[in-house]
C-alpha angles and dihedrals in degrees: 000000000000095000088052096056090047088052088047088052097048097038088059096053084052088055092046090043089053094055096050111095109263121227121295142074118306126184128203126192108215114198120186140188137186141182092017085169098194095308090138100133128046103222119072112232095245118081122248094012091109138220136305128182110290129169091267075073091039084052097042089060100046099048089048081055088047089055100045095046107016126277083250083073104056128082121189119198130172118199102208139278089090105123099056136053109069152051097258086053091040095051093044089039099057114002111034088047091143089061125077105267109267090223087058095050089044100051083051099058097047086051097231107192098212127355116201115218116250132208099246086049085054086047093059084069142237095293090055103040107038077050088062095043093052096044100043126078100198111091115260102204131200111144087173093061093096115204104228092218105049109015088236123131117264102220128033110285101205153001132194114203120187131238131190087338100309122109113237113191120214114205109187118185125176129229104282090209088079101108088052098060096018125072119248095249103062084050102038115140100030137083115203121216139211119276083223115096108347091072090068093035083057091040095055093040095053086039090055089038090045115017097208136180096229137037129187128177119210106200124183091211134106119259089242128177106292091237093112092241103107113073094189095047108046093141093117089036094061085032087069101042116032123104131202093022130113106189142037124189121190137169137149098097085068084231123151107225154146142177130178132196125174090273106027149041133206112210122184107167094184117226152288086044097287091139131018109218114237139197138173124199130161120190130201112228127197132162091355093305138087125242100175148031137180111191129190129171129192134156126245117217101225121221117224102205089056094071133149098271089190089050083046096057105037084050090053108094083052087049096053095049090059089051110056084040090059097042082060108134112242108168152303132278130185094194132067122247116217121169087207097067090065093079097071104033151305110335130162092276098056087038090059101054092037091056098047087048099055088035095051094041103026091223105148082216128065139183121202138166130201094250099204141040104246104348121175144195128189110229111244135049107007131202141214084265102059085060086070092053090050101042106016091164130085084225122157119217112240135194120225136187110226136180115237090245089044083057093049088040098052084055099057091050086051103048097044074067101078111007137071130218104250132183113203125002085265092068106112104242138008096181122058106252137123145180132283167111112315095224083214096057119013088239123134106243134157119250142168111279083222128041113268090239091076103053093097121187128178135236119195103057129062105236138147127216110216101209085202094074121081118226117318107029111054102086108080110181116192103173145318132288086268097057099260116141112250121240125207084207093046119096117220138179118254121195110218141146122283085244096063082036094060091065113278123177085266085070090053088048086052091056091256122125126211092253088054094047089063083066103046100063101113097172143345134219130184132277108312090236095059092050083040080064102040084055096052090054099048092052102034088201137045130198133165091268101058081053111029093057099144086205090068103026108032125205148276144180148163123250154243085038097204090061096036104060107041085057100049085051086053092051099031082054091051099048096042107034119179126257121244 
């Protein structure tokens, strides 16, 4: 009995010796992705409006690469945003809530290894993203999503996959800014932590537990500037200072990049599947141990039009759910709706959502921000897709309770934004926009210095903002839409996002601090889209004047006049240039 025993025990360290890799060189092709923000399928859901990269073209690419160098030397890794963002999230998110989610049955047949959990996944909600957890195989990461009653992480914090033989361990980690833009309730129950200096305490701990042979860190987080300032983008900031890790995905800012060092390489791949990160690394193994790596990163443009025709197909009856969902009537406009014209005034967009906001909460005040770049609806019949296009956030609408000088407060940090202080109407630029490389297409454009959701502007108030006047001193209130004079002392109720409401920096402009905000939440609605759609419904048709009633939203304007729109014609012309 006892020799067997012996012979039981040996027999199992020569199996363990015989898995382990045996000495030579061994290279791995590490493709990444990030903010994939629902771009699952390649065609959009109205006829006629064309394709985009998608991943049927990210899968395309990496199991060309599986052919050519063995599925065994590929690893596939996602860095978070990748539940929100389009119809085909938002229809398996909230209204095909009985099937498997199709993110879930995607990310399995391409055969992801580890997927980190973005801000935008935590904003769909509990009921989305434990789903998700619970019907995907492939690992969603986030060590730094604290359970409150345990102190143990939410979500699973690591996973370690093995290749050829080696062991590779995947850290993902989540943006810690969540509590201050998402409302308590889709995060209850968890605490996020700092990415410094917890990434390296993780790293050393699953080092010391796994001993692999390849590390690589998913980080929700923007690449930022590696000055320590930004607590949401601390990508450079880890780049400079980790140790033991080869690679570093990050994502969240949408900003192509890479940046390589002996040991170490920084991939940031973008979004909507532009770019697919890459990264090369091939290790020397002897004795079970490497002794050597050589590491490179680079980005590869995708090209929609190359996609995975089988994933395609077996993905169609999904595809064309979302669609007819999407092609739903909603409703009829006679006006125009462009996102652009929200950068030099009111305008019907901003009307629109201005108006729903203070309809649906009764709050006299509003705050609203042009939510994409260059957005644009079609007047006539819409459909369920254009809401998308006019609301593309799963964004709740809050009421806060908010001083008159806060108010005034909370403008002037909006507007210094996107505007500049200017002298005469031969200044360069009022707005705040410069020159540069478009990170989709290599070509020289001009852009906003800052992102167009954060160009607030109120309804609810008549007020004009002198662009002569620096910081401080160029929002001048005189009273609300109704006529009442307007009081700095007075306390009103201002209808906003549950975003602004959480405790974003426009909070800290208006003189409120994140522990205060927890008591000036005065209600709460649903998503603005849903009460978008809701108001669509309830007037059939919408014109400038349903929206643009100056009793309910007020008024506002730049001046002088004589210097501010010349200027505005000069910039406008500039950032939207017209095609020859």
């Amino acid at each position: 009995m006892k020799k067997n025993l012996v012979l039981t025990a040996l027999a199992a360290v020569m199996c363990l010796c015989s898995c382990g890799p045996k000495d030579g060189e061994y290279t791995f092709q590490i493709f990444t992705t990030n903010d994939v923000h629902g771009t699952y399928f390649d065609s959009l859901y109205v006829d006629g409006a064309g394709t985009r990269p998608s991943l049927l073209a990210v899968s395309h690419y990496v199991d060309s690469v599986r052919t050519a160098d063995g599925e065994q030397s590929v690893i596939l890794v996602d860095a978070g945003d990748c539940l929100q963002g389009d119809n085909a999230a938002y229809y398996y998110n909230y209204v095909d809530t009985v099937s498997q989610h199709l993110y879930a049955r995607m990310v399995e047949y391409m055969k992801y290894d580890a997927i980190a959990v973005g801000n935008h996944d935590i904003e769909t909600g509990h009921n989305v993203y434990d789903r998700i957890r619970r019907e995907m195989s492939v690992p969603f990461l986030a060590a730094n999503a604290i359970r409150t009653d345990n102190g143990k992480p939410y979500f699973q914090d690591y996973t370690v996959v093995r290749k050829q033989g080696l062991k590779v361990a995947i850290i993902g980690f989540t943006n810690p800014n969540i509590k201050n833009w998402l409302a308590p309730e889709v995060w209850s129950g968890m605490t996020f932590e700092s990415l410094t200096p917890l990434v390296q305490e993780d790293v050393d701990r699953v080092v010391a537990a796994e001993n692999p042979h390849i590390v690589i860190v998913a980080i929700h987080a923007g690449t930022g500037t590696g000055d320590g300032t930004s607590y949401e983008s601390q990508g450079l900031d880890l780049f400079k200072s980790l140790k033991g890790v080869d690679f570093l995905i990050c994502s969240h800012d949408h900003r192509p990049y890479i940046a390589e060092k002996e040991d170490i390489c920084l991939i940031n791949s973008g979004s909507h599947c532009r770019n697919i990160g890459h990264g090369t690394i091939t290790i020397a193994v002897k004795d079970g141990k490497c002794v050597s790596k050589k590491l490179s990163a680079d980005l590869i443009p995708v090209r929609k039009e190359a996609v995975d025709t089988f994933m395609r197909d077996i993905f169609r009856k999904d595809y064309e759910a979302v669609k007819a969902f999407t092609l739903k009537p909603v409703g009829k406009m006679n006006v125009d709706l462009r996102t652009r014209d929200s950068y030099r005034g009111m305008c019907d967009y901003m009307n629109l959502l201005h108006t729903i906001c203070i309809e649906a909460s009764g709050a006299p005040v509003s705050f609203a921000a042009p939510l994409t770049f260059n957005g644009f609806v079609h007047s006539g019949q819409l459909v369920y897709n254009d809401m998308f296009t006019i609301y593309p956030f799963e964004n709740q609408l809050y009421v806060v309770k908010m001083k008159g000088d806060e108010i005034k407060s909370y403008l002037e940090y909006s507007y210094d934004m996107w505007i500049n202080t200017v002298k005469s109407s031969d200044d360069d630029h009022l707005l705040k926009i410069v020159r540069g490389e478009d990170p989709r297409t290599g070509q020289k454009r001009y852009s906003f210095v800052g992102r167009s959701y954060n160009f607030d502007s109120a309804a609810g108030l008549f007020y004009t903002v002198d662009v002569t006047k620096p910081y401080g001193s160029r929002v001048s209130i005189t009273s609300l839409a109704d006529g009442t004079p307007f009081s700095g002392d007075a306390y009103y109720d201002v209808a906003m996002t549950s975003y602004r409401a959480s405790g974003s920096g426009f909070m800290t402009g208006a003189g409120i601090s994140e522990e205060e905000m927890q008591t000036r939440v005065v209600a709460r609605y649903p998503e603005i889209r849903n009460l978008l759609y809701d108001y669509l419904q309830e007037y059939g048709m919408i014109d400038s004047a349903v929206i643009g009633d100056r009793s309910v939203i007020g008024e506002w304007h730049f001046i002088p006049e004589n210097i501010a729109g010349p200027l505005l014609d000069k910039d406008m012309s500039l950032l939207f240039p017209k095609r020859r």
